[in-house]
N, C-alpha and C positions, 0 to 999 in steps of 0.2 A: 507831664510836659517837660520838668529839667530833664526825665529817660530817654527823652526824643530831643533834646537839645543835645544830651550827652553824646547821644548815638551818633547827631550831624557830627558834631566837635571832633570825634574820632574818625570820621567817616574824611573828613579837609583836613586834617590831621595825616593820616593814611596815603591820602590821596595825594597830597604836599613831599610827604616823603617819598614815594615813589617816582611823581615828578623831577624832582633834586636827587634823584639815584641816573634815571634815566637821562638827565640832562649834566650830570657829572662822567656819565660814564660815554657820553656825545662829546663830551668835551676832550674827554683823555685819548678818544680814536682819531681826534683832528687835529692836524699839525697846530702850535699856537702861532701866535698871529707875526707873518712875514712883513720882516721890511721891503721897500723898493730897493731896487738894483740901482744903485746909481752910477753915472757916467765916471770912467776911470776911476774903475774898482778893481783891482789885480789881487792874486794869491799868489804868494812867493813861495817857492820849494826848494829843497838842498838835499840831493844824493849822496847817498854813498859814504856819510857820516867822516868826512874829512876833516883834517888839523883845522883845517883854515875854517870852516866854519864856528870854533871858539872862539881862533885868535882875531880874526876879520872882519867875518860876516855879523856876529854876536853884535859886537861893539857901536858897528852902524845902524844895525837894525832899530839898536835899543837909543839913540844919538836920533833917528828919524820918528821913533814910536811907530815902527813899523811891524805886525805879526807877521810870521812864517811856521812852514811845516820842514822837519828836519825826518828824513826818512832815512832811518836803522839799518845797517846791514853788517855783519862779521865777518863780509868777502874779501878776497884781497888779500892784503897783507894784516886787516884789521888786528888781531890779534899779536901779532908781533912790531907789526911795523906802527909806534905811538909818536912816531917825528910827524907822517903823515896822516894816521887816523886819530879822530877822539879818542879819551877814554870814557871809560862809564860814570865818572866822578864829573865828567865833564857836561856829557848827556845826561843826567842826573840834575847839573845845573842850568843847562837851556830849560827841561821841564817847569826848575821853580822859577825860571826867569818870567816864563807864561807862555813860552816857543809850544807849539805841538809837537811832539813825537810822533812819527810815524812808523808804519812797517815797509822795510824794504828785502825782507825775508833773511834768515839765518848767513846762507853762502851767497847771495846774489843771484838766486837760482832765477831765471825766466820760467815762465809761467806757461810753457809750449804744452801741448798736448802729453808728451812725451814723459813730464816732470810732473804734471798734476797730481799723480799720485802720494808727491811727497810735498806739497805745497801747503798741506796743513801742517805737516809736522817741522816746514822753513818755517812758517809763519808763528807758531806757538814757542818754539826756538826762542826767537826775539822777545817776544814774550814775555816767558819767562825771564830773561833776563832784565827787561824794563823794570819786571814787580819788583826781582830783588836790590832793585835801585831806587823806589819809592817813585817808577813811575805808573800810569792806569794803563789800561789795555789799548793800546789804540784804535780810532774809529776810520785813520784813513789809511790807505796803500799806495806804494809805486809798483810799475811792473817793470821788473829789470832788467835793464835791456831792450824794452820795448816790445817784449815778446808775451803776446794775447794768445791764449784757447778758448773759445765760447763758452766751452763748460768751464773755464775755471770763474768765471761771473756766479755760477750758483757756489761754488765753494768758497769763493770771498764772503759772500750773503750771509753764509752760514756759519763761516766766522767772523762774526760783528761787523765787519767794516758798513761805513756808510758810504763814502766818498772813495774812489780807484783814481789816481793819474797815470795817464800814459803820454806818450813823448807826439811829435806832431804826426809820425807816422801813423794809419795812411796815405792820410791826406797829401803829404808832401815826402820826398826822399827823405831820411833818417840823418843823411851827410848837411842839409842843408839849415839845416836847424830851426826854418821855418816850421810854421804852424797857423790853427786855427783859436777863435776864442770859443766859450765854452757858452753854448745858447740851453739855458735850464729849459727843460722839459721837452725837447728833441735830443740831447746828448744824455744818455744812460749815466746815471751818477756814479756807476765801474768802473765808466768811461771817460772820466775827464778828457778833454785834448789837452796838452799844452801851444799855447800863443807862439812860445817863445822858446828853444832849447839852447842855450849858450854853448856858443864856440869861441875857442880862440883869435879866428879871424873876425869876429863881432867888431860894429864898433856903433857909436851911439844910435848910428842910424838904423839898426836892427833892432835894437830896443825898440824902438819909435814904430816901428814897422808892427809889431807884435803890439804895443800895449795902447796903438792907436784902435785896436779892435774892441777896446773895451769900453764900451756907447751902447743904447738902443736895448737894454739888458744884458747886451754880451756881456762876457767877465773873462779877462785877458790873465789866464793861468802862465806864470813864467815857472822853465827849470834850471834850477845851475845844478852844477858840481861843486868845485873844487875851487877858491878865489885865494891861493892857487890849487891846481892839481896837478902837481906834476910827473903823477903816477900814469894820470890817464891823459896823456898833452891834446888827444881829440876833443876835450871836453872842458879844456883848462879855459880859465877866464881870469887873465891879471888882475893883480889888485887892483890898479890904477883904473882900470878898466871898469870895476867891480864897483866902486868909490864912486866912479863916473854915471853910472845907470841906476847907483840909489841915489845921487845928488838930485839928477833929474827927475825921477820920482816925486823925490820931497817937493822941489823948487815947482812941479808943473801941478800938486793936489793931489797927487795921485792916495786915494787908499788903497795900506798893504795890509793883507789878513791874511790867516792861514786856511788850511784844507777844511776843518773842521766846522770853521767860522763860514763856510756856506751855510748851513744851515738856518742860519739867520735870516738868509735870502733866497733857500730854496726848500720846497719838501724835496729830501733823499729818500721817503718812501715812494714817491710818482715817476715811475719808469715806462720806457716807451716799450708799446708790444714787441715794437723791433729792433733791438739794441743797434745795428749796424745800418739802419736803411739811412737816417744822416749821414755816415761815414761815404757809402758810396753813391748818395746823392754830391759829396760835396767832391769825394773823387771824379764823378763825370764832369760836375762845372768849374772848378777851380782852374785858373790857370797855373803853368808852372813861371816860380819865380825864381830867379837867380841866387844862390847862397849867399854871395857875396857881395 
């Protein structure tokens, strides 16, 4: 009799462990457990690794307790010109401030068909130079310039990224700075839109316009540049101005997160079979709104 009790014992025993394999390993293939989306929830982003995002942007962010993703690039003047770009020492300190680093590729190279070829070796570029600044690999991307190839979606995949922002276009002209908010699980996680592209002729009421989209699940992605940029004046956004659009943020509830910090509120593995069929449903019904 204790031979046949043994034999159960081992037998619920066995049986127990197999259970607890199978259901550890159910556990590890399914996203863990998502928050809700709540109403005005935005992700702030900064191109193009500008002066002004230490001296200006930093200081508010950190003054509202606000997160943002800061996207890396050495285009430009970056390497010479340190009046207008960051330096590394600087990008080094947004990482431990708790900012995301992003990739915004070596030269600023667009991601056109044309360029694909070298778009792993923009991207590792950056890269490498984050590790030797004690930062991690990054998980999100800008496209530069707002220039998409379909095939470069499987080349971002397969290098790490989770999350892609692109600019409002095509939804809306590129000049206008409008844009769409970003509906989880009809927009390709590649594919972020941005809400909001800041211009110089902005002024609060365009904020308002873009981060009024972010209700009902949407999530109203804003982009800036440059607070100032006066290398690229199409993309430049005053301080004063700059000052003014995180004031009202804070004053209205707004949560700021960065790119990465979707994840929280969405699986980045659930992607639509058809990366674009959103983009040009919302191109045939959208109307056209005025820039300014």
């Amino acid at each position: 009799m204790d031979h046949i009790l043994s034999r159960a014992a081992g037998c619920r025993a066995a049986a127990y462990i197999a259970f607890a394999i199978t259901a550890l390993s159910a556990a590890q293939a399914q996203p863990s457990r998502l928050e809700s989306i709540p109403d005005k929830l935005v992700v702030l982003t900064f191109d193009d690794a500008k002066a002004s995002h230490y001296t200006v942007v930093r200081p508010l962010l950190k003054k509202y307790g606000f997160g943002a993703t800061f996207f890396i690039t050495e285009g430009f003047t970056f390497r010479t010109n340190k009046e207008d770009y960051l330096t590394w020492d600087q990008i080094s300190e947004l990482h431990r401030d708790g900012f995301e680093i992003g990739n915004h590729t070596r030269d600023h190279m667009g991601a056109s068909k044309a360029n694909l070829p070298r778009l792993k070796e923009q991207v590792e570029a950056i890269n490498a130079q984050l590790a030797a600044h004690g930062v991690p690999p990054p998980v999100s991307f800008a496209y530069p310039g707002n220039a998409i190839d379909p095939s470069g979606l499987v080349i971002l995949e397969e290098l790490g990224f989770r999350f892609a922002r692109r600019g409002g276009a095509p939804e809306y002209p590129y000049e206008e700075g409008n844009g769409v908010a970003y509906e989880p699980g009809r927009d390709h996680p590649l594919l972020l839109p941005s809400a909001g592209d800041a211009r110089p002729f902005w002024t609060l009421e365009n904020l308002k316009r873009a981060t009024s989209q972010a209700k009902n699940g949407r999530i109203a992605i804003l982009q800036f540049h440059g607070a100032p940029d006066l290398e690229h004046p199409w993309v430049h956004t005053p301080r004063e101005r700059f000052e003014e659009y995180m004031k009202y943020l804070h004053d209205e509830g707004f949560k700021a997160i960065a790119v990465r910090d979707l994840a929280r509120y969405v699986d980045w593995r659930h992607k639509p079979d058809d990366p674009w069929m959103i983009i040009e449903q919302r191109k045939s019904g959208l109307p056209r709104q005025p820039g300014r």
